[in-house]
C-alpha positions as CSV (number, residue, x, y, z in Angstrom):
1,X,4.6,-18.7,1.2
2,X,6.3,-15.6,1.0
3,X,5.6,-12.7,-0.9
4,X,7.5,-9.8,-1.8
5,X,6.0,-6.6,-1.0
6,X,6.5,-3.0,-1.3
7,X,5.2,-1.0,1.4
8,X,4.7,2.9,1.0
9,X,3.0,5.6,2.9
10,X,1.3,8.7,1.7
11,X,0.5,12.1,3.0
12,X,-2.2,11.2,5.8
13,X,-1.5,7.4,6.2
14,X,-1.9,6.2,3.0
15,X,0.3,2.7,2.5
16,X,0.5,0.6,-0.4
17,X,1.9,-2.6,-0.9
18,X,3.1,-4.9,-3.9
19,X,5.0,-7.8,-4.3
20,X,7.9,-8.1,-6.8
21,X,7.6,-8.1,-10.5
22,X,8.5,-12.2,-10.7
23,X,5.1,-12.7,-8.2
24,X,2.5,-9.6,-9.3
25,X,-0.7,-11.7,-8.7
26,X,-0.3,-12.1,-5.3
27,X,-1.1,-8.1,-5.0
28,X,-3.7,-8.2,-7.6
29,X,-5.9,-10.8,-5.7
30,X,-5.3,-9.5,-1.6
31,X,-5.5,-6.6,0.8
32,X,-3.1,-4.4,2.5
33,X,-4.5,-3.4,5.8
34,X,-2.3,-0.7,7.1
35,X,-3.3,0.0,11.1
36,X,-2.8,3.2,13.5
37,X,-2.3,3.2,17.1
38,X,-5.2,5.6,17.4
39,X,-7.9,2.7,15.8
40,X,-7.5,3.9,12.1
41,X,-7.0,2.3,9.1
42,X,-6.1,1.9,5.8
43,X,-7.2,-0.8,2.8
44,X,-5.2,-0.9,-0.5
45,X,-5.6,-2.3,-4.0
46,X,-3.6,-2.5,-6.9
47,X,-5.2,-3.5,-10.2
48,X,-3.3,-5.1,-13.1
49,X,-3.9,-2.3,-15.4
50,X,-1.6,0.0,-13.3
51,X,-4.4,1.5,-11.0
52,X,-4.4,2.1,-7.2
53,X,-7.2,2.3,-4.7
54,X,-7.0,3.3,-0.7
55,X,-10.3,3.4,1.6
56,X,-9.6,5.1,4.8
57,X,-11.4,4.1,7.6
58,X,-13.0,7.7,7.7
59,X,-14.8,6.9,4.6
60,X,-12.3,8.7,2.7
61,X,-11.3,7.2,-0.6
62,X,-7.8,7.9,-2.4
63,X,-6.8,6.8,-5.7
64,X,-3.6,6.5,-7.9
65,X,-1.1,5.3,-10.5
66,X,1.4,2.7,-10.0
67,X,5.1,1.3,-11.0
68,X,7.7,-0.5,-10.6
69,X,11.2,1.6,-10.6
70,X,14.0,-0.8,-10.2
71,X,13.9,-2.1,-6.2
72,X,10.9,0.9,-5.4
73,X,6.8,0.7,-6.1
74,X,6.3,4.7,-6.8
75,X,2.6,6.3,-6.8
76,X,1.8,9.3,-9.5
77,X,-1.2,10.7,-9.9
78,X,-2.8,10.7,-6.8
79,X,-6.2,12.0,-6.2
80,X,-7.5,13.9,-4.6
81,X,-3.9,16.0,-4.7
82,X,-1.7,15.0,-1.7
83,X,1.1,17.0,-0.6
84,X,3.5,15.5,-3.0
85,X,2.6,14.6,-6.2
86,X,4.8,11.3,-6.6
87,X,5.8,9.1,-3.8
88,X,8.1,5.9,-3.9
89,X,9.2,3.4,-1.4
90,X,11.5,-0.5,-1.1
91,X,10.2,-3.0,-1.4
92,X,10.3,-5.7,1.5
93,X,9.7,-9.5,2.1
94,X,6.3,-10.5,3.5
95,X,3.8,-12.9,3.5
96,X,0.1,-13.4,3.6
97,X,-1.3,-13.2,7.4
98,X,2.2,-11.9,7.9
99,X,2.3,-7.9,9.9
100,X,5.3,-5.6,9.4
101,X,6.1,-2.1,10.9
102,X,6.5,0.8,9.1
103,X,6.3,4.7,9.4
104,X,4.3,7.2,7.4
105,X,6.0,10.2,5.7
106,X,4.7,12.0,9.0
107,X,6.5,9.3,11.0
108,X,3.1,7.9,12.9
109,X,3.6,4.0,12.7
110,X,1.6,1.8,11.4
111,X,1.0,-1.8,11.6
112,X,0.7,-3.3,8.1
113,X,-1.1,-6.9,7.4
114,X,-1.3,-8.6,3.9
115,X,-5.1,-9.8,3.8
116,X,-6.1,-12.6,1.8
117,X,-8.6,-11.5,-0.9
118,X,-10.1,-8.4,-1.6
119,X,-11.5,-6.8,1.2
120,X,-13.9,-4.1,0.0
């Protein structure tokens, strides 16, 4: 089944993923693993209250705002403070089990997956 998903990337390889406003549970109950050619990676979660999570495979941990802005997911309020302090991306079609390339705002690729469940 396809999903509609937003895919976004941060200051130091952060991505995010959501799927359209019609299908929101699909992002509320899976993963987005976001994957670097250099072995790291990157797990998001959004909540239905509007809240963001990121663990980095560093042990790092990033979290957020998010919203819907017409054809875009955005990011506000990230902590800790990234270079910029609002960051918003188009969405695109994907599925779960399904990979996608993208590019962070560095432009290192990643390789994104949409995980079913929530991966801790």
């Amino acid at each position: 089944m396809q999903r509609l998903l937003a895919v976004t990337t941060m200051a130091f390889a952060c991505l995010t993923a959501l799927p359209a406003k019609a299908d929101m549970d699909a992002v509320f109950t899976n993963t987005v693993v976001s994957r670097y050619p250099d072995g790291g990676w990157v797990k998001h979660w959004f909540n239905r209250d509007g809240t963001y999570a990121a663990q980095f495979s560093d042990g790092r941990r990033l979290s957020a705002r998010w919203s819907v802005n017409g054809e875009k997911v955005c990011l506000t309020n990230i902590r800790p403070n990234m270079l910029i302090p609002r960051f918003c991306t188009t969405m695109v079609d994907a599925g779960v089990g399904e990979t996608w390339q993208s590019r962070d705002p560095l432009g290192r690729r990643v390789q994104n997956v949409l995980v079913a469940g929530r991966e801790p």
